[in-house]
N, C-alpha and C positions, 0 to 999 in steps of 0.2 A: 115457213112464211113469216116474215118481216113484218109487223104492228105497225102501222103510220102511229106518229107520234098524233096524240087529240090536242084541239083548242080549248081554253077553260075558258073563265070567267076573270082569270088572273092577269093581269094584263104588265107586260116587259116595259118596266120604266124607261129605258135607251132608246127602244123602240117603238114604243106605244102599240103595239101586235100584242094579241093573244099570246100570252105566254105557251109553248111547245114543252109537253112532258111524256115521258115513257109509266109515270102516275095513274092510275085510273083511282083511285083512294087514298085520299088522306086523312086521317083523323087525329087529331091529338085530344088527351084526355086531360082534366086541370078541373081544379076545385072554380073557376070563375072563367065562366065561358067566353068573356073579353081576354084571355091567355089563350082559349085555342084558336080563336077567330085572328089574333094576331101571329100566331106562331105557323098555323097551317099555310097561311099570306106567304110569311117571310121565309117557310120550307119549301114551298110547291115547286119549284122550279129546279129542285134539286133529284138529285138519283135516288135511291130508295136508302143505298148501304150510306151514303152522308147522311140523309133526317136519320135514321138510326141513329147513329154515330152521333150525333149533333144532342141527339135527345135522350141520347144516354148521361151526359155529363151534364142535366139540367133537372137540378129537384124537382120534387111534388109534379111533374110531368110527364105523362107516357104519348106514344104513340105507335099507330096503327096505319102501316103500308102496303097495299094493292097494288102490285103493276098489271100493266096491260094483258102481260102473257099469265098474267093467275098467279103471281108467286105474292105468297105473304109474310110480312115482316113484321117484329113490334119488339119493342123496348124492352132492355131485360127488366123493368118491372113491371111487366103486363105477361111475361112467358107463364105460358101453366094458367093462364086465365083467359086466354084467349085463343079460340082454338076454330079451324073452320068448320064449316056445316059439313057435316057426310051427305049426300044425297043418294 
């Protein structure tokens, strides 16, 4: 079964609609919380394997991806430190 894509809070500058993402979590990690409040902004709207990608080749920056369907992702400098909950 197929995920409808959710509406955030992020809203498509072209469009002015709620931005559509296959996202359920994003979190970027940074010594000054105005860097992830900006960076999570300017990633949200992308696929899970681009913010990887993206945040991989940016210092002192990690981040952390949840899609809809449960798969989690994060920055090879967060691998081995982030790990999910066993239930």
């Amino acid at each position: 079964m197929k995920k409808k894509a959710v509406n955030t809070i992020i809203f498509n500058s072209k469009t002015g609609y709620p931005m559509e993402s296959n996202i359920a979590s994003l979190t970027v990690v940074a010594d000054r919380s105005l860097d992830c409040d900006i960076y999570t902004t300017e990633l949200f709207g992308l696929d899970a394997v681009s913010i990887i990608r993206k945040m991989n080749n940016m210092n002192d920056l990690g981040a952390v991806v949840i899609t809809l369907d449960g798969k989690l992702a994060c920055t090879e400098n967060l691998m081995g430190r982030i790990q999910p909950l066993s239930m």
